[in-house]
TIDREN-994259 format. One record per residue (C-alpha): x, y, z; residue number from 1. Coordinates in steps of 0.001 Angstrom, whole numbers, plus 524288, in hexadecimal, padded with zeros to 5 digits. Example, Ala and Ser with C-alpha at 12.3 -4.5 7.8 and 13.67 -1.06 7.14 Angstrom:
      u      v      w    k
  8300C  7EE6C  81E78    1
  83566  7FBDC  81BE4    2
END
This chain:
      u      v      w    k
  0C64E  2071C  90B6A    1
  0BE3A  1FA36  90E85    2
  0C59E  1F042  913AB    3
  0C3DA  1E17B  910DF    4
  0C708  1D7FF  91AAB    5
  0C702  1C9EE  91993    6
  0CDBE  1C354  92565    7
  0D3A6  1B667  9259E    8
  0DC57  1AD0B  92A82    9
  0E545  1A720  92199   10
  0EC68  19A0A  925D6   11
  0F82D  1952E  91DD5   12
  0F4FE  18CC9  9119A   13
  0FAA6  17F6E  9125B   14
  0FB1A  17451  90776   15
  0FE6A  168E3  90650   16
  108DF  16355  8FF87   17
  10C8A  16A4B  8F22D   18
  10CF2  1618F  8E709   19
  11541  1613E  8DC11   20
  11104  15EBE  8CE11   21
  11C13  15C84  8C1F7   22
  11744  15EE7  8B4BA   23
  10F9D  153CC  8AD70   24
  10248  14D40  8B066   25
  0F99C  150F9  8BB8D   26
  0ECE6  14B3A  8C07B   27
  0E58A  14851  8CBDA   28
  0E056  15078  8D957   29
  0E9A1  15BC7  8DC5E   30
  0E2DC  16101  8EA24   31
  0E67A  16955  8F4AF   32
  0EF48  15F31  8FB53   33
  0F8D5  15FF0  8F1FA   34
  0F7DA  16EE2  8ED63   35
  10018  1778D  8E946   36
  102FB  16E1C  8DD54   37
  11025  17212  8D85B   38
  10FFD  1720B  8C955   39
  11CE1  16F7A  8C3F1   40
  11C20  16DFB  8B655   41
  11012  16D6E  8AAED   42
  10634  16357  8AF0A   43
  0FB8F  15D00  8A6F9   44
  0EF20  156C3  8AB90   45
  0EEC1  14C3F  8A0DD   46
  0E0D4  1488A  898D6   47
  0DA6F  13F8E  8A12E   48
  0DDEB  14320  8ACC2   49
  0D893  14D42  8B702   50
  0E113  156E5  8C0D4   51
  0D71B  15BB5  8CCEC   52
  0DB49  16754  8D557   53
  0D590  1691F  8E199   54
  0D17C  175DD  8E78A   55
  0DC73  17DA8  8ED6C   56
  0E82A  1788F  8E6CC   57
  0F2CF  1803C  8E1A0   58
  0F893  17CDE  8D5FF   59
  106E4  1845D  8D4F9   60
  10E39  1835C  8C949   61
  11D91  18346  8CA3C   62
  12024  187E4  8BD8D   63
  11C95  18CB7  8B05F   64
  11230  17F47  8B001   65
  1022E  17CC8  8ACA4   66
  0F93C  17362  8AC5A   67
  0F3DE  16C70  8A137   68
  0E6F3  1647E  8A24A   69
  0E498  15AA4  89796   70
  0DBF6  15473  8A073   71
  0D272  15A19  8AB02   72
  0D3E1  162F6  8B829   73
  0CBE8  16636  8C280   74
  0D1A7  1725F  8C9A9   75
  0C740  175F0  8D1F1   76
  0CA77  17D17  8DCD2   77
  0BF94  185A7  8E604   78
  0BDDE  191BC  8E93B   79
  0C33A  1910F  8F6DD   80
  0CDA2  18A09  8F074   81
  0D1B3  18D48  8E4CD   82
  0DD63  1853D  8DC72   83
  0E923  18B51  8D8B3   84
  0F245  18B7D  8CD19   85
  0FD8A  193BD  8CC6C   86
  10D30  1950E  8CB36   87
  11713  1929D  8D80E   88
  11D0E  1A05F  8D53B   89
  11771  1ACD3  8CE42   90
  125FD  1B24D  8CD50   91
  126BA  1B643  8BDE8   92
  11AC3  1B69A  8B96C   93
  1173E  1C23D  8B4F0   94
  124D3  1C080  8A95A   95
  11E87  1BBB2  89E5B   96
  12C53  1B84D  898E1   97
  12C25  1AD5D  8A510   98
  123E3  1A297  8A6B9   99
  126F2  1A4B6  8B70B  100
  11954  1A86F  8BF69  101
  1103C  19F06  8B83F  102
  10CBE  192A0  8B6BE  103
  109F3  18E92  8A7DE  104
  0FC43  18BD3  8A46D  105
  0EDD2  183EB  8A862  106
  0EA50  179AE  89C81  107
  0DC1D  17317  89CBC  108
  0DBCE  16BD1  89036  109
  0D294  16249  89429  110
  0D2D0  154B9  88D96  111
  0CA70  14E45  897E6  112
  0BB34  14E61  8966E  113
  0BA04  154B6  8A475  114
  0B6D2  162CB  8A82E  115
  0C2D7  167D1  8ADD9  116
  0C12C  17325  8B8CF  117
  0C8CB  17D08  8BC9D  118
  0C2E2  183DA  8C898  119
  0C6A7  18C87  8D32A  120
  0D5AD  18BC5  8CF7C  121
  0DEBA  19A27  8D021  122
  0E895  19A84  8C590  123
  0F3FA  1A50E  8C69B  124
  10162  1A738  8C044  125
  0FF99  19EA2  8B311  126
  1015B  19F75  8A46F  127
  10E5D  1A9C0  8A0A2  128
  114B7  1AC73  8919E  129
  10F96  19F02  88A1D  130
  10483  19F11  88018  131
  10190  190C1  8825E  132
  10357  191AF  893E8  133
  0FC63  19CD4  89631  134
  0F258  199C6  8A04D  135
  0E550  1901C  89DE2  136
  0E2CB  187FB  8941D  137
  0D3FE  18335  89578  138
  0CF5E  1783A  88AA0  139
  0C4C3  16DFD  88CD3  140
  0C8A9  164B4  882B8  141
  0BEA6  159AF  886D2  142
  0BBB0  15D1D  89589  143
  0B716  16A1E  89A15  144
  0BDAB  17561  8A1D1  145
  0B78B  17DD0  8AD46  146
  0C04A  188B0  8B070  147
  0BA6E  18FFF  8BB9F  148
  0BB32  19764  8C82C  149
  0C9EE  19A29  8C6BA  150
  0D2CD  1A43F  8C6FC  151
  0DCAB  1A6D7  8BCF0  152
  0E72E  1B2A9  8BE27  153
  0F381  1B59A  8BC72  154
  0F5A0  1AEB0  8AF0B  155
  1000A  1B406  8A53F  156
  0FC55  1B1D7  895C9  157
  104C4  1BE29  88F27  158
  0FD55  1BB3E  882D0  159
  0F280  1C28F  87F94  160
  0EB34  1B821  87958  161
  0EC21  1AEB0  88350  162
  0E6BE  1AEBC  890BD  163
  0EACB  1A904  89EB2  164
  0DC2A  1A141  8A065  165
  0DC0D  19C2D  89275  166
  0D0E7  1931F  88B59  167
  0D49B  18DC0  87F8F  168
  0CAE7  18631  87614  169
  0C3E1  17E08  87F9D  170
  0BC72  17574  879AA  171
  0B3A3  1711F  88523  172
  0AB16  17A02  88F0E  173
  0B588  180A7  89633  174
  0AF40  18B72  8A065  175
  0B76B  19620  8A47A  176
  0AFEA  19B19  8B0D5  177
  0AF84  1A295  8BDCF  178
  0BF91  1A5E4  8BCD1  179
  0C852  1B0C0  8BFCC  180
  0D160  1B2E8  8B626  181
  0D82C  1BFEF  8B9F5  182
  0E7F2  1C58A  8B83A  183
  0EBBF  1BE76  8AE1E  184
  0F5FE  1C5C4  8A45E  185
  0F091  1C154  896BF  186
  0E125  1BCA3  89632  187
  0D6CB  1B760  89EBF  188
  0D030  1AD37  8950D  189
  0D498  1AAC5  88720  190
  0C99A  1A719  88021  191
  0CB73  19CF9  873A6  192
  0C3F6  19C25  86784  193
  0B448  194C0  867AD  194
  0B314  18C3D  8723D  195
  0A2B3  19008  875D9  196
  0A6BA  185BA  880AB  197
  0AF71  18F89  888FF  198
  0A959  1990F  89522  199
  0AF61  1A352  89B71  200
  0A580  1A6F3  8A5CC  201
  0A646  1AD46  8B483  202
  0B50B  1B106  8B287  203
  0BAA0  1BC83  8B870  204
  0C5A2  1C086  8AEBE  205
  0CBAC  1CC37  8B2E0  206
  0D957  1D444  8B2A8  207
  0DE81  1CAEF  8A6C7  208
  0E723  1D29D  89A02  209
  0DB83  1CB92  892BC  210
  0CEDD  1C328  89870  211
  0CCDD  1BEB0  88B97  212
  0D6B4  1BAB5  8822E  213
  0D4B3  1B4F0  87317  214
  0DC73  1B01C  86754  215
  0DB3B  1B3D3  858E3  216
  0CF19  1B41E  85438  217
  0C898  1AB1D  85C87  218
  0B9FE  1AACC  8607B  219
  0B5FB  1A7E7  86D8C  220
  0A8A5  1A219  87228  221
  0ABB1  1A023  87DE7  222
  09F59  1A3BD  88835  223
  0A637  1AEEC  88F29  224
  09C12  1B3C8  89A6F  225
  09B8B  1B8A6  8A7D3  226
  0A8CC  1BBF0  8A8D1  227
  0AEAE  1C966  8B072  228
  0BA41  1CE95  8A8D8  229
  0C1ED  1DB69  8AE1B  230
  0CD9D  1E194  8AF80  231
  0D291  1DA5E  8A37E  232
  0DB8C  1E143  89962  233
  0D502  1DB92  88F65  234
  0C853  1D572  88DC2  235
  0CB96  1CF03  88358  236
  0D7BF  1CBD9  87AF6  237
  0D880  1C39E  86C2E  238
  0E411  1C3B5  86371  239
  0DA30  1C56F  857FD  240
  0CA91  1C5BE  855B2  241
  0C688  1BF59  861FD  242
  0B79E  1BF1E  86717  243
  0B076  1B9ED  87171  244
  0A5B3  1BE11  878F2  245
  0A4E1  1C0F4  888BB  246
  095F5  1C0A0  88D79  247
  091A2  1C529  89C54  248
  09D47  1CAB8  8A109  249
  0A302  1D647  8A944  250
  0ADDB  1DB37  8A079  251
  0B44B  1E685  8A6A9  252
  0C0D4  1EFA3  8A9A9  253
  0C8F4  1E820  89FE2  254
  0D163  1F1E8  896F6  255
  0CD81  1EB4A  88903  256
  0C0CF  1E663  886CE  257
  0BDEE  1E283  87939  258
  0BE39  1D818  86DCF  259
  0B3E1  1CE30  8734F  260
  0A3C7  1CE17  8720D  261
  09F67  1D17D  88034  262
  08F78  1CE0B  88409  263
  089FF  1D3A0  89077  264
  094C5  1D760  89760  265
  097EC  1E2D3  8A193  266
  0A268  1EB77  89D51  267
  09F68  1F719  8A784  268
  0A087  1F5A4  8B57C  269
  09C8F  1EBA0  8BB1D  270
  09E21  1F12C  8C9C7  271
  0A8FD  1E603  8CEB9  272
  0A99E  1E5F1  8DD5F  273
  0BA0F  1E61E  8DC21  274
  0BF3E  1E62A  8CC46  275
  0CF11  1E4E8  8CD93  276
  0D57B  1F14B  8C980  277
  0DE43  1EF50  8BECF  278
  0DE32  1E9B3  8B130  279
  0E3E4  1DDA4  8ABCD  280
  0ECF6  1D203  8B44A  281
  0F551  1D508  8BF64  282
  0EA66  1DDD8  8C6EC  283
  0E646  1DA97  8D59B  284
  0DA6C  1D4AB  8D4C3  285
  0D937  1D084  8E23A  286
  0CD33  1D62D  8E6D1  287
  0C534  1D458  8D931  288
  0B4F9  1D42F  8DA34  289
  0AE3B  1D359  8CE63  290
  0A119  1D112  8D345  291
  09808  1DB32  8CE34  292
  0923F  1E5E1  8D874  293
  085B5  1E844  8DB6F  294
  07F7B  1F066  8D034  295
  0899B  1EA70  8C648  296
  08442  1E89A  8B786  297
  0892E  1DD9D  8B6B8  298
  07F8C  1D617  8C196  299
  0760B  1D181  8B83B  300
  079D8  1D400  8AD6B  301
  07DD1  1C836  8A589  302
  076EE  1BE12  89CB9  303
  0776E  1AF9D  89D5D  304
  0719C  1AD8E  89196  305
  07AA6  1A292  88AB4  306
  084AA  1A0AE  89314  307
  08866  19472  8939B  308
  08C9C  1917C  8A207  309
  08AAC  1999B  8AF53  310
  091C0  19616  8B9CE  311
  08A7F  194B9  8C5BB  312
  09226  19E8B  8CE54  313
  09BED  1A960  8C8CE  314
  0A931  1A860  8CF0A  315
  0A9CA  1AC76  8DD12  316
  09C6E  1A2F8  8DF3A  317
  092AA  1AC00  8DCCA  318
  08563  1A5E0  8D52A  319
  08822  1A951  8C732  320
  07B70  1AF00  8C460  321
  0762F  1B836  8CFD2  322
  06906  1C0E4  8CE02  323
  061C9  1C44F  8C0F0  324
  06DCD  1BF42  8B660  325
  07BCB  1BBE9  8B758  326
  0862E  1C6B2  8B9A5  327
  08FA3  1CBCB  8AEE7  328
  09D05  1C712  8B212  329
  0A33C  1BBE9  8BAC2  330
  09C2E  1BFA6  8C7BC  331
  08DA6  1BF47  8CD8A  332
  08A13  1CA8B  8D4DA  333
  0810E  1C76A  8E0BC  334
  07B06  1CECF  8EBAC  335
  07E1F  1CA4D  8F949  336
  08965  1CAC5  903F9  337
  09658  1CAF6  8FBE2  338
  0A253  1C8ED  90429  339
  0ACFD  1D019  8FC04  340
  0B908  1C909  8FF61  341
  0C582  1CE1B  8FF10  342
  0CB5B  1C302  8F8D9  343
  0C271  1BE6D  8EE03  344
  0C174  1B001  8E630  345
  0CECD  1B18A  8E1CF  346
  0D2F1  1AF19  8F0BF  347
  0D248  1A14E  8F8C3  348
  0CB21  1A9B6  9042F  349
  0BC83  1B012  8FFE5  350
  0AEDA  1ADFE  9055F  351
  0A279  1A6C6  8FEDC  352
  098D4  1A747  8FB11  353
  09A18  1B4EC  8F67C  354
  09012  1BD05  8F7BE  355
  089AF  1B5EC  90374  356
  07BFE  1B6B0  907A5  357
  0818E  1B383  9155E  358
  08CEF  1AB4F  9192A  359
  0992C  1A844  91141  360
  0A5BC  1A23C  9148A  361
  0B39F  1A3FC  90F3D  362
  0BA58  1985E  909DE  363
  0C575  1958E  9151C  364
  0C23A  19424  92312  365
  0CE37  19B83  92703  366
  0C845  1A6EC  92A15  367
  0C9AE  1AE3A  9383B  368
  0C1B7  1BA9D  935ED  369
  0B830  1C01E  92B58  370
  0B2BA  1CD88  92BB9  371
  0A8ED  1D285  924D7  372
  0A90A  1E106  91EA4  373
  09D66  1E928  9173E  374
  0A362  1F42F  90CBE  375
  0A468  1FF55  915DD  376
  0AEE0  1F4F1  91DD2  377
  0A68D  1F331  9283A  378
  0A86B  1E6F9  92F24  379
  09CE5  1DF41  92FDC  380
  09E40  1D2B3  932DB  381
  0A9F1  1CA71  938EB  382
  0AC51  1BABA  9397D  383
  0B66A  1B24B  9406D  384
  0BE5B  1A4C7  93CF1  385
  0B3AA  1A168  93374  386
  0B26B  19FE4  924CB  387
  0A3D3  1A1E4  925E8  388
  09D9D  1B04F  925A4  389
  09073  1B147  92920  390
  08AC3  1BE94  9236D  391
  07CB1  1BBC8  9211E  392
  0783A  1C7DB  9290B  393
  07E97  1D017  9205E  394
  0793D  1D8ED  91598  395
  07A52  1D66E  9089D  396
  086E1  1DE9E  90470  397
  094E2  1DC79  901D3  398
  09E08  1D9F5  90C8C  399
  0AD3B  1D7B7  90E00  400
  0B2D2  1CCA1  914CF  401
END
C-alpha cells in the first residue's frame, strides 16, 4: 500500500475577540478581527442595507437561528480562506424530533437592486424537521444572486420534497455554480417551476437522499449543465409529474435514476481518480477526486452549443474548457504534473495551481517539510520551511505531496 505524506507544521489558531450578535438587524463589515460572530437569535439584513463578510470568518450560531436577507450580502471568502457558517454544538442532531445540532436556515430574498454573492463560504449542521427552515432560500426579487464556490453538507430536510440547498421562484438571474453540495439527508437542489433565468452549472452534487427534488406538477427550465452527480439515492425526486432536463453531465452510481429528460450525459464510468464508497449522506468523503482519468469518455465529450454561461475555471481553478471541447461533468481534465493532495479543496491546507507546469505553492507558509512521491512511493523530491515547490524538472505525471 502507497503511502501519502504531506508534512506540516501546524501552529495554534488564534482570533481575535469573539463577537456577539442578538437577534434583529445586522449590517455593515464583519472581518476577521472580530470572528467567530456569535449568533444568538434570528437576524435580518433589512432592504436597503448591505452585510459584508470578510474572508475567514466564522459565523457560529448559538441556537436553532438563520439569517434572512431582505437586502444584499457579500460573503466572499477565498480559497485559502474560506467563511464559515455553522452551529456552536452538533450534540442532537441527527433526532429529527429535536431542533438541537442545527442552526435554522440561509434566506436571500433580495429587495435591493445589487447582485448579492455568496462565495467560498462552508455551511454544515443546518435546516432539521420544518417545511418552511429547512436550509436555503435563494430569490432575486430585484437584485441578482451568485451562489458559487461553496460547500454545503450536512443539512437535514426529512421531507422528500424539499431540499437542504433550495431555490425557490427567483425571479432574477440567480447562478448556482462551481459548489459542493454533498451529505445532506433530504435533497441537493430543489428545483421550482419556470424560471429560464436559473443555472445550475459546475456543481458537484454527490451522496444526497435526492440531488434533485420537485413539487407537484411543476416544470422546470432551469439550464442544468456541467454538473457531476454520484452516489446519490436518488437522482431525482417529485411528489407528482415533474420534468426537467439535465444536459452535459456525469450522472453515475446513484441507486434511482429516472423521471427527468437527460441530453449528452455519461452514465457509464467515467474512470474517477477516487469516487467515495458508499451511497447517499453520512459516507466519508474525505479523499473524493472526481477529475476524470486519462482515457475517460467524458474528456471531450460535451457540447456548448446554447449554454448560456461558462464559467471561466471549474471549481478547484482549473480553465473550464481544456483541449478539443469542454468535459462532461464539473471538472476539466488536463495533462501535466498533478500534485494529488491528501487533503483536497474541502481543506484550508492544498497546493495551486494544480496541475503545474512547474512551480506551485500551498496556501499557508507554515510549512517545515514537503516531500515529493511518484505512484510506486518512491520519494522523489524533498523541500524545507518553504511554501514554494519548485518541480519544473519533472516529467509530466502525477505525483503525491
Amino acid at each position: 500500500m502507497k503511502k501519502i505524506i504531506f508534512i506540516l507544521a501546524f501552529l495554534p489558531f488564534l482570533t481575535g475577540a469573539q463577537t456577539h450578535i442578538p437577534g434583529g438587524s445586522v449590517s455593515g463589515v464583519w472581518d476577521i478581527n472580530g470572528s467567530p460572530y456569535l449568533i444568538e437569535g434570528d437576524i435580518t439584513v433589512d432592504s436597503g442595507q448591505t452585510l459584508i463578510i470578510k474572508p475567514g470568518v466564522r459565523v457560529e450560531f448559538q441556537g436553532h437561528y438563520g439569517l434572512y436577507v431582505l437586502g444584499t450580502i457579500k460573503a466572499i471568502g477565498t480559497p485559502d480562506s474560506m467563511i464559515t457558517f455553522t452551529i456552536n454544538d452538533t450534540t442532537g442532531f441527527s433526532d429529527p424530533d429535536t431542533t438541537l445540532g442545527a442552526w435554522k436556515d440561509f434566506d436571500v430574498t433580495t429587495y435591493n437592486q445589487d447582485t448579492s454573492y455568496v462565495k467560498f463560504v462552508k455551511f454544515s449542521y443546518f435546516g432539521k424537521n420544518d417545511f418552511y427552515h429547512y436550509g436555503f432560500l435563494l430569490r432575486g426579487n430585484n437584485g441578482y444572486i451568485v451562489f458559487s464556490n461553496n460547500i454545503v453538507q450536512n443539512g437535514y430536510s426529512p421531507y422528500n420534497a424539499s431540499a437542504p440547498l433550495s431555490t425557490i421562484n427567483p425571479t432574477q438571474n440567480t447562478l448556482l455554480c462551481n459548489n459542493i453540495i454533498m451529505n445532506n439527508k433530504g435533497g441537493g437542489i430543489n428545483l421550482p417551476d419556470g424560471t429560464p433565468t436559473l443555472y445550475i452549472c459546475n456543481n458537484i452534487i454527490c451522496n444526497n437522499n435526492f440531488a434533485f427534488t420537485m413539487q407537484y406538477y411543476d416544470t422546470s427550465i432551469a439550464k442544468i449543465y456541467n454538473n457531476t452527480i454520484c452516489n446519490n439515492e436518488e437522482v431525482f425526486f417529485c411528489l407528482e409529474n415533474c420534468t426537467f432536463t439535465i444536459s452535459n453531465s456525469i450522472i453515475y452510481n446513484n441507486t434511482y435514476n429516472a423521471g427527468y429528460t437527460r441530453i449528452n450525459c455519461l452514465e457509464s464510468d467515467p474512470v474517477f481518480y477516487n469516487l467515495p464508497q458508499g451511497i447517499g449522506p453520512g459516507q466519508n468523503t474525505e479523499n473524493m477526486n472526481l477529475y476524470p482519468q486519462p482515457g475517460s469518455p467524458a474528456i471531450d465529450a460535451g457540447d456548448t452549443a446554447g449554454l448560456p454561461y461558462i464559467p471561466e475555471t471549474d471549481l478547484y481553478g482549473r480553465p473550464r474548457i481544456y483541449g478539443s471541447a469542454i468535459d462532461l461533468g464539473a471538472l476539466e481534465y488536463q495533462p501535466g504534473v498533478f500534485i494529488t493532495e491528501v487533503a483536497n479543496y474541502k481543506s484550508k491546507i492544498y497546493p495551486f495551481p494544480n496541475p503545474t507546469t512547474g512551480i506551485f505553492y500551498f496556501n499557508t507558509t507554515e510549512i517545515t517539510k514537503t516531500e515529493i512521491y511518484d505512484l510506486n512511493g518512491k520519494l522523489i523530491k524533498t523541500f524545507y520551511d518553504s511554501n514554494t515547490c519548485d518541480i519544473s524538472k519533472l516529467k509530466s505525471d502525477v505525483y503525491i505531496a
